[in-house]
N, CA, C and O atoms as CSV, one atom per row, in Angstrom:
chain,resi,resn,atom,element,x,y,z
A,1,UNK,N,N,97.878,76.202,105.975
A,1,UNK,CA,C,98.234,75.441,104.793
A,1,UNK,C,C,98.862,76.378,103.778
A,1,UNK,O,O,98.361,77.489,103.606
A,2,UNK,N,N,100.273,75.868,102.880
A,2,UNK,CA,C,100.458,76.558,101.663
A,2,UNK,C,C,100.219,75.865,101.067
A,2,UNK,O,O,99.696,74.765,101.248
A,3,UNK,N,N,100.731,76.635,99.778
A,3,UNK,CA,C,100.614,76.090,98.058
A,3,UNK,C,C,101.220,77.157,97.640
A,3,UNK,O,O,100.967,78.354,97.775
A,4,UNK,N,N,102.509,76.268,96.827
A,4,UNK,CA,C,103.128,76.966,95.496
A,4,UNK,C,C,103.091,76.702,94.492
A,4,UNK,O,O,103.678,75.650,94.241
A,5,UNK,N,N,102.524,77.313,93.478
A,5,UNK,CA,C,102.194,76.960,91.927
A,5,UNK,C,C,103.485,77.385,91.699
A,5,UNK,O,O,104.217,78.290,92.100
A,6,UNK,N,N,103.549,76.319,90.818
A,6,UNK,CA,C,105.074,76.165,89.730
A,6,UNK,C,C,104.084,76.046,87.936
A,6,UNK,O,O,103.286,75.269,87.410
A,7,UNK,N,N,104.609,77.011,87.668
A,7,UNK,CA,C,103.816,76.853,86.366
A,7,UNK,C,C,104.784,77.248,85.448
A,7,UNK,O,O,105.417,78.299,85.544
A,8,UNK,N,N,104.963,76.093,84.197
A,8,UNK,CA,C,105.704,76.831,83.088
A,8,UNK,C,C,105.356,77.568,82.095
A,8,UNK,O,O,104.892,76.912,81.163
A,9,UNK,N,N,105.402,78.706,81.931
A,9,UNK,CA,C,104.962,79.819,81.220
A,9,UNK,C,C,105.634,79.963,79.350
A,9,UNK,O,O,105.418,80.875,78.552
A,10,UNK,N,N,106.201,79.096,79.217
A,10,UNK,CA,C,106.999,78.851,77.800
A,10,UNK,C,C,106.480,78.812,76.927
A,10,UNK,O,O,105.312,78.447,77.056
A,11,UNK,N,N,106.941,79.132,75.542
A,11,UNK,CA,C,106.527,79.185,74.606
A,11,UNK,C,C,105.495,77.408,74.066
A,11,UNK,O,O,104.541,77.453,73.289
A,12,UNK,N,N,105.935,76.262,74.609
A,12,UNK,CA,C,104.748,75.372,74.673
A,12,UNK,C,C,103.873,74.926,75.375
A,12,UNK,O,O,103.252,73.879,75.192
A,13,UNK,N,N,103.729,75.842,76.413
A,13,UNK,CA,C,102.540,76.018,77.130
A,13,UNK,C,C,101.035,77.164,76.739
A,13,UNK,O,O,99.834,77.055,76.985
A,14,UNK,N,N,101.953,78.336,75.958
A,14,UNK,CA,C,101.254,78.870,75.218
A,14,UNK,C,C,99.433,79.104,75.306
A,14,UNK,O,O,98.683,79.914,75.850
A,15,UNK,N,N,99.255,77.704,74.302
A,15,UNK,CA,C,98.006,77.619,73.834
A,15,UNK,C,C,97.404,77.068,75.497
A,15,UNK,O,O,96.365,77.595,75.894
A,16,UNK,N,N,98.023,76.133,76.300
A,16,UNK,CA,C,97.049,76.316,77.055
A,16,UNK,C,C,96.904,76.941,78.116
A,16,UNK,O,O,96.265,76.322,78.967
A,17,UNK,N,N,97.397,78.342,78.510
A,17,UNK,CA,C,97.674,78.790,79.352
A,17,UNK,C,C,96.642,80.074,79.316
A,17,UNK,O,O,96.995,81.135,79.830
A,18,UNK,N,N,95.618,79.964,78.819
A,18,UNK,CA,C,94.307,80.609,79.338
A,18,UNK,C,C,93.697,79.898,80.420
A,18,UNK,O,O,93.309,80.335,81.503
A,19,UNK,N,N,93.670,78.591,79.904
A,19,UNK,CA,C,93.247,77.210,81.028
A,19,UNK,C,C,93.904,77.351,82.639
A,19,UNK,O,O,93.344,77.379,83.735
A,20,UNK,N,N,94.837,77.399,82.382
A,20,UNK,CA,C,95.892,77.113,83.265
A,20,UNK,C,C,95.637,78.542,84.458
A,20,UNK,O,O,95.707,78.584,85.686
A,21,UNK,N,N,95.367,79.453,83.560
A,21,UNK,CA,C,95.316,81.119,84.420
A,21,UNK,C,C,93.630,80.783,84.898
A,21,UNK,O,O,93.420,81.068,86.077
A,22,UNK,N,N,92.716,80.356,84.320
A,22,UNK,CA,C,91.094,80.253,84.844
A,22,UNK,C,C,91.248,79.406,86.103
A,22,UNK,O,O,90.955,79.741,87.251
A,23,UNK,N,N,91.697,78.393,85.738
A,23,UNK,CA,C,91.698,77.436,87.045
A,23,UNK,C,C,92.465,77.700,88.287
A,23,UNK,O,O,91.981,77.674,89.418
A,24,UNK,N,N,94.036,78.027,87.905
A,24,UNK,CA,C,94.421,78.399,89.235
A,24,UNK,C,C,93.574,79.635,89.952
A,24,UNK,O,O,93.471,79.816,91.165
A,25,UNK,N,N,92.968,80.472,88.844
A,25,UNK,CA,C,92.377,81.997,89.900
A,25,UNK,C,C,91.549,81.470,90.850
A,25,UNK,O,O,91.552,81.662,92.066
A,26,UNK,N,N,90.553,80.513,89.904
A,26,UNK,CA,C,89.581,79.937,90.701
A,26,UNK,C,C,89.609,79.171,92.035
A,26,UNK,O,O,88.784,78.979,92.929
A,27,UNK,N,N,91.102,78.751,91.779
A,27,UNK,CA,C,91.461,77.803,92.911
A,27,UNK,C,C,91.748,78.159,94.265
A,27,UNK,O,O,91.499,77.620,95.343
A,28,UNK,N,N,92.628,79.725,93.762
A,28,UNK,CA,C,92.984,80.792,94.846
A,28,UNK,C,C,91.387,81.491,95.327
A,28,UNK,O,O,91.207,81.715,96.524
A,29,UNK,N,N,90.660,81.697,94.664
A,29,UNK,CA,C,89.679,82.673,94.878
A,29,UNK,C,C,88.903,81.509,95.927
A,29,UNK,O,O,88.149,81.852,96.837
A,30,UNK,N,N,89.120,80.608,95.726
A,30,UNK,CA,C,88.247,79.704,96.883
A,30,UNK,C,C,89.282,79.623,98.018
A,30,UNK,O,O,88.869,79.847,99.156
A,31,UNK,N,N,90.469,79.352,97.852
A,31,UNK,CA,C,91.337,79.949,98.908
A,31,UNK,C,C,90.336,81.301,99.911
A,31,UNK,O,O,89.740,81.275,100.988
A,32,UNK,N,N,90.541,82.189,99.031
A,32,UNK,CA,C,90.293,83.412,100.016
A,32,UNK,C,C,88.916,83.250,100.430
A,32,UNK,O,O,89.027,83.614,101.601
A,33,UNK,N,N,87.777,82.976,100.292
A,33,UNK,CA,C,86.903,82.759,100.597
A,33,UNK,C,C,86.442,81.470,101.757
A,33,UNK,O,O,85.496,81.420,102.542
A,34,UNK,N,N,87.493,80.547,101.488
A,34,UNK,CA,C,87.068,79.623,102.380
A,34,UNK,C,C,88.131,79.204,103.419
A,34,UNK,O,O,87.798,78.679,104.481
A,35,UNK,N,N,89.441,79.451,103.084
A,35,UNK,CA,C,90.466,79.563,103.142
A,35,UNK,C,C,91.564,80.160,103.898
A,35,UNK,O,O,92.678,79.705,104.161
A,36,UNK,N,N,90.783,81.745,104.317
A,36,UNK,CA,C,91.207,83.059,103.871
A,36,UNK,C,C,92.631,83.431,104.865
A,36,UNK,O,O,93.034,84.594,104.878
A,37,UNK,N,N,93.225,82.538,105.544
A,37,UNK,CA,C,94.629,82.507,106.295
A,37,UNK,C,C,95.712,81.280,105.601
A,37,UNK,O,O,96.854,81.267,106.062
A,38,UNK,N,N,95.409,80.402,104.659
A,38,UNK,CA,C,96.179,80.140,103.539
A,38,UNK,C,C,97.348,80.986,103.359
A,38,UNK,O,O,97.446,82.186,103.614
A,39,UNK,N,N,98.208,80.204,102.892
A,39,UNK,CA,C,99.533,81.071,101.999
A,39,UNK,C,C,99.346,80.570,100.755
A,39,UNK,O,O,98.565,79.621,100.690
A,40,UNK,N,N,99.886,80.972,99.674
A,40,UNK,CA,C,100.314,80.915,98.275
A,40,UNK,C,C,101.502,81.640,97.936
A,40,UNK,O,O,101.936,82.704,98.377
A,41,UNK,N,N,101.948,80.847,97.053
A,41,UNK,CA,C,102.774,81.562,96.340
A,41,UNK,C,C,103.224,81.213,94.787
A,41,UNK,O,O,102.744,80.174,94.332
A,42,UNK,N,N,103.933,81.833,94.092
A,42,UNK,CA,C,103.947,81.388,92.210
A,42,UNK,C,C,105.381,81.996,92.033
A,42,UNK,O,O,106.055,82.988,92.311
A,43,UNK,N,N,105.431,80.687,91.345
A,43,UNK,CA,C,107.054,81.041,90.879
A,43,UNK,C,C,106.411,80.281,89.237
A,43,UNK,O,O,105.565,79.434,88.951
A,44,UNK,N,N,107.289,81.080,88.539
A,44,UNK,CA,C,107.106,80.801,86.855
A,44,UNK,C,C,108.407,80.194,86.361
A,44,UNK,O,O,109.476,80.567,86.846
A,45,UNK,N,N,108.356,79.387,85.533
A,45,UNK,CA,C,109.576,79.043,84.848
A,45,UNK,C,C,109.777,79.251,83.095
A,45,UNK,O,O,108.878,79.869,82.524
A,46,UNK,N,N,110.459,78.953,82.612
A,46,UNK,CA,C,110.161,79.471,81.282
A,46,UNK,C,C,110.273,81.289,80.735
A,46,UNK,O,O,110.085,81.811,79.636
A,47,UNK,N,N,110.519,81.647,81.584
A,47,UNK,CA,C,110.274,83.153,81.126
A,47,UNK,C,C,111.360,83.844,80.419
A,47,UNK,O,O,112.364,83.256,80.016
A,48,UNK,N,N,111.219,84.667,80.326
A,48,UNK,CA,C,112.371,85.963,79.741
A,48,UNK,C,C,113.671,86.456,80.647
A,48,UNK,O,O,114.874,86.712,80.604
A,49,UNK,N,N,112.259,86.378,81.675
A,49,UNK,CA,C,113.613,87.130,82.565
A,49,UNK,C,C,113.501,86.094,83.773
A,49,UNK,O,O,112.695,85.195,84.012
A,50,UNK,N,N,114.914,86.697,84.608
A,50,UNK,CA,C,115.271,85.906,85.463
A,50,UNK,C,C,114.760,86.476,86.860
A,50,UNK,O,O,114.865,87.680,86.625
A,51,UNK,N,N,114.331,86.399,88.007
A,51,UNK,CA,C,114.443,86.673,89.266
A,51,UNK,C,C,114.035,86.199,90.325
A,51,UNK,O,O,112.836,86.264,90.597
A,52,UNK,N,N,115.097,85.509,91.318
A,52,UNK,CA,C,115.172,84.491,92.104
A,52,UNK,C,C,116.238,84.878,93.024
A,52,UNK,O,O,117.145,85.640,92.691
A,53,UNK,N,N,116.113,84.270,94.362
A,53,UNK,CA,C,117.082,84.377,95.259
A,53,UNK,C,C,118.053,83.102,94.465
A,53,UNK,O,O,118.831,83.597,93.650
A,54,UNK,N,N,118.114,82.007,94.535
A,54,UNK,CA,C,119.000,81.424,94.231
A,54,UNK,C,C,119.920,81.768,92.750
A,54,UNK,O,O,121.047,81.309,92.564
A,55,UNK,N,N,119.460,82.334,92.126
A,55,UNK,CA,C,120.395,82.947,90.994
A,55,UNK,C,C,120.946,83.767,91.397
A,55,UNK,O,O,121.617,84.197,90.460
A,56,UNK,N,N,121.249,84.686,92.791
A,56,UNK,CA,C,122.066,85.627,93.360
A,56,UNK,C,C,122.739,85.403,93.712
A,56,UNK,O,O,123.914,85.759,93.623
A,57,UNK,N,N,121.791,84.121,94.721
A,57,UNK,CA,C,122.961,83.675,95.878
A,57,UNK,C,C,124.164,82.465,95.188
A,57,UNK,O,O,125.315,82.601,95.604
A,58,UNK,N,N,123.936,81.451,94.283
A,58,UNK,CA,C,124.709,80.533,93.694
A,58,UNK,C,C,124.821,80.395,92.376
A,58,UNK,O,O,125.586,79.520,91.969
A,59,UNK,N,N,123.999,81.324,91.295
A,59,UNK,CA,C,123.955,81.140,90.163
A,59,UNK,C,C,123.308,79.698,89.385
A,59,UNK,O,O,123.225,78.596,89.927
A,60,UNK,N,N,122.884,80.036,87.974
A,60,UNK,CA,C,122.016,79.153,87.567
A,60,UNK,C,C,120.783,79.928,87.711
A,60,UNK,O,O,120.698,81.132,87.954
A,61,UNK,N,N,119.589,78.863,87.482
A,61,UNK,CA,C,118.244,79.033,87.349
A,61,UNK,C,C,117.458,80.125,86.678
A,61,UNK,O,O,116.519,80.848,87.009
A,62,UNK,N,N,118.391,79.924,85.338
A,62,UNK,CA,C,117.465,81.058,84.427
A,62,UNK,C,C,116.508,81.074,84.243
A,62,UNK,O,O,115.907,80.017,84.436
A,63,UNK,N,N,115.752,82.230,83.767
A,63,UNK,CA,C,114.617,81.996,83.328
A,63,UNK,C,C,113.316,81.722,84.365
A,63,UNK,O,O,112.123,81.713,84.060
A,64,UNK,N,N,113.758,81.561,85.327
A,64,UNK,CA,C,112.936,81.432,86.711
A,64,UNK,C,C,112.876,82.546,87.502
A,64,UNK,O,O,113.797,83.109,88.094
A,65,UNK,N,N,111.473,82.871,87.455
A,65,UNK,CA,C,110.980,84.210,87.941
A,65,UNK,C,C,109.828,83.950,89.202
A,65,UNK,O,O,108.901,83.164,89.004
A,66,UNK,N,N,109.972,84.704,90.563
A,66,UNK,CA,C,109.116,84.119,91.779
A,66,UNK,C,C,108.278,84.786,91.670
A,66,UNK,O,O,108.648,85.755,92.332
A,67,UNK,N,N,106.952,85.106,91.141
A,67,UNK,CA,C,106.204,86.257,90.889
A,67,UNK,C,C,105.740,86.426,92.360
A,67,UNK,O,O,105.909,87.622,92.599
A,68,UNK,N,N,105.332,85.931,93.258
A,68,UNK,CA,C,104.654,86.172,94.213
A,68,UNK,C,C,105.388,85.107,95.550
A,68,UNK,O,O,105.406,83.877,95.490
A,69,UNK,N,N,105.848,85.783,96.491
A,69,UNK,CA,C,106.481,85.174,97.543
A,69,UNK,C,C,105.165,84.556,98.541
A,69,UNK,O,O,104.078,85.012,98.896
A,70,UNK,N,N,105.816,83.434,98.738
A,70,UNK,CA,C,104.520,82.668,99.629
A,70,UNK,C,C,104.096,83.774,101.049
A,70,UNK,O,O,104.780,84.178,101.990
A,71,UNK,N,N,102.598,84.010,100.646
A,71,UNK,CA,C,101.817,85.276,101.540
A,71,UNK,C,C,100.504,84.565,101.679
A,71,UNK,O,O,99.869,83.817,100.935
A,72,UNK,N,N,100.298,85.078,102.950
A,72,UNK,CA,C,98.117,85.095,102.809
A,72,UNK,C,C,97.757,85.263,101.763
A,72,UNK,O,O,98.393,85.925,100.943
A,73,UNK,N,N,96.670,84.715,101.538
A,73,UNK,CA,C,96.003,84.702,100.453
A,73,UNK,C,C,95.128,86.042,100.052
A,73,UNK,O,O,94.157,86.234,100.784
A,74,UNK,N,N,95.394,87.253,98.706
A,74,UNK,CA,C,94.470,87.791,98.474
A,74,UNK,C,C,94.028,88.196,97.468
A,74,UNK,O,O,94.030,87.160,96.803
A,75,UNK,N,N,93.535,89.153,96.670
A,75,UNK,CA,C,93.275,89.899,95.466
A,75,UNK,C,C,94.376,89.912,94.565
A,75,UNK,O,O,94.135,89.691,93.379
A,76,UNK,N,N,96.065,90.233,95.090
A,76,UNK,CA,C,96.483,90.485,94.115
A,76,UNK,C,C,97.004,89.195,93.485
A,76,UNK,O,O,97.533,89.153,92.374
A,77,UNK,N,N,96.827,88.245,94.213
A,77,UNK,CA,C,97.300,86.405,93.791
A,77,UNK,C,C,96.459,86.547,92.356
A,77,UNK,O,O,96.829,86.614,91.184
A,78,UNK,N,N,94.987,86.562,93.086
A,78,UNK,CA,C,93.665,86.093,91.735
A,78,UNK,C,C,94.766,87.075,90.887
A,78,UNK,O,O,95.388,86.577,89.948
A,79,UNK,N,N,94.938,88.257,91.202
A,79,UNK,CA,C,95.182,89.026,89.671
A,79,UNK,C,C,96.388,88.845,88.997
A,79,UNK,O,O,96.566,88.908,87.781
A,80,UNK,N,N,97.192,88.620,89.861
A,80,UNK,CA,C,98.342,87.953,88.775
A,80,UNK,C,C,98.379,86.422,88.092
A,80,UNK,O,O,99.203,86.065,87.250
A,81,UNK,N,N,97.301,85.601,88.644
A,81,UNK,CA,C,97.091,84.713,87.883
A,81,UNK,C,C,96.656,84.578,86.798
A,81,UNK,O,O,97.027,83.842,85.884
A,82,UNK,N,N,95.552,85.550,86.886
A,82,UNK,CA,C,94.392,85.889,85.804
A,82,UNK,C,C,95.133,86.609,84.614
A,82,UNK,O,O,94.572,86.779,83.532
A,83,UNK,N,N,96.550,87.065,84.897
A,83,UNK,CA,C,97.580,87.999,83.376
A,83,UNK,C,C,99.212,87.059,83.879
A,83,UNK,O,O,100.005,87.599,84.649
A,84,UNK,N,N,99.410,85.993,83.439
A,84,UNK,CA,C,100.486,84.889,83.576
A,84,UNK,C,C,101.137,86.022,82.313
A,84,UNK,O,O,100.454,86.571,81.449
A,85,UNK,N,N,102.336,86.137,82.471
A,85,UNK,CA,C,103.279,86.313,80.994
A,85,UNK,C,C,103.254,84.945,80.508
A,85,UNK,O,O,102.964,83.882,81.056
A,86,UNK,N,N,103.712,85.311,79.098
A,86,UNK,CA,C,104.301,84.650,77.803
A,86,UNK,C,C,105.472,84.155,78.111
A,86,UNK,O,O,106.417,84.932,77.975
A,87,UNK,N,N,105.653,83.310,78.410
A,87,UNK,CA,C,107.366,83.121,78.633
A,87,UNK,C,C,108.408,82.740,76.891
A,87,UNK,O,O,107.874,82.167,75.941
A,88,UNK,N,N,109.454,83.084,76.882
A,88,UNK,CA,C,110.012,82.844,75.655
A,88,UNK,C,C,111.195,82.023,75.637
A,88,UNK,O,O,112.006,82.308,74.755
A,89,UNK,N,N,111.496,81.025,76.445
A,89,UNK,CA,C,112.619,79.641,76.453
A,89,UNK,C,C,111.633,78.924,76.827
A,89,UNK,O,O,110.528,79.382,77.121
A,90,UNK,N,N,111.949,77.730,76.849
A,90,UNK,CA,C,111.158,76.590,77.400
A,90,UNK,C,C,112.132,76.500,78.739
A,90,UNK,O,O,113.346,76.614,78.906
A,91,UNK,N,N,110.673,76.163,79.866
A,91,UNK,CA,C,111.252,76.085,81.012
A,91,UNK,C,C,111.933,74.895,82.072
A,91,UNK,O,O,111.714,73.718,81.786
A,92,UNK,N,N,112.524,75.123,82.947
A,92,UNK,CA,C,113.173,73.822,83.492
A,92,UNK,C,C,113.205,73.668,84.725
A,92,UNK,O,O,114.328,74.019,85.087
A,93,UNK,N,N,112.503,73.284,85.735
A,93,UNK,CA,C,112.092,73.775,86.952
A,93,UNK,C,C,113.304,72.993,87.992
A,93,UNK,O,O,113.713,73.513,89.030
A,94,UNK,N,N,113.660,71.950,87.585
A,94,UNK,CA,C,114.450,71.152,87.986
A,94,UNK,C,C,116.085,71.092,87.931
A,94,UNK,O,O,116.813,70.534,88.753
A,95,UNK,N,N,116.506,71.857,86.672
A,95,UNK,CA,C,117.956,71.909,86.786
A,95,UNK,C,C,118.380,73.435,86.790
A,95,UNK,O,O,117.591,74.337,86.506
A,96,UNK,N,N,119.684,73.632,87.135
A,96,UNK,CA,C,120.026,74.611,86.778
A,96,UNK,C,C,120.336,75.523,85.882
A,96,UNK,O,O,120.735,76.631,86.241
C-alpha cells in the first residue's frame, strides 16, 4: 500500500499546522510499526521554493516542493513530518 500526503504548507495554513505535523507523524509511525513495507511519500505546496520533476521537465508548478519521494516507510518520514516548513505563497496543488 502507498500514501502521498499533499499538504499545503502556506502562509494560511500556518496556525494549524502543528496539528497537521502531530497527526500525520502519528499516522506514519503506525505505518512503520504495523505497516512496516508501506510506501509514503510528501510533496508540499505553498512553499518558497520550488522542486519537482515536472517544473524541469514542462514548467509551471511553483512553489511545489516533493520533500520525500514515495519509499518504505521509516524514521526519517516521522521526522520530516514532525519539522513541515513555513511556506510563504499560498499554495495550489492543482494548477500550474
Amino acid at each position: 500500500e502507498a500514501l502521498l500526503l499533499l499538504l499545503d504548507v502556506g502562509p494560511s495554513m500556518h496556525s494549524v499546522l502543528p496539528e497537521i505535523e502531530k497527526v500525520c507523524s502519528m499516522l506514519v509511525q503506525k505505518k512503520l510499526i504495523y505497516n512496516k513495507y508501506d510506501e509514503v511519500g510528501i510533496i508540499l505546496f505553498g512553499t518558497e521554493d520550488t522542486d519537482n520533476e515536472l517544473t524541469t521537465e514542462v514548467g509551471g508548478y511553483q512553489h511545489v516542493v516533493v520533500l520525500k519521494n514515495i519509499k518504505v516507510v521509516d524514521g526519517d518520514i516521522v521526522e520530516a513530518l514532525q519539522q513541515l516548513p513555513r511556506g510563504t505563497t499560498d499554495g495550489d496543488c492543482i494548477h500550474k
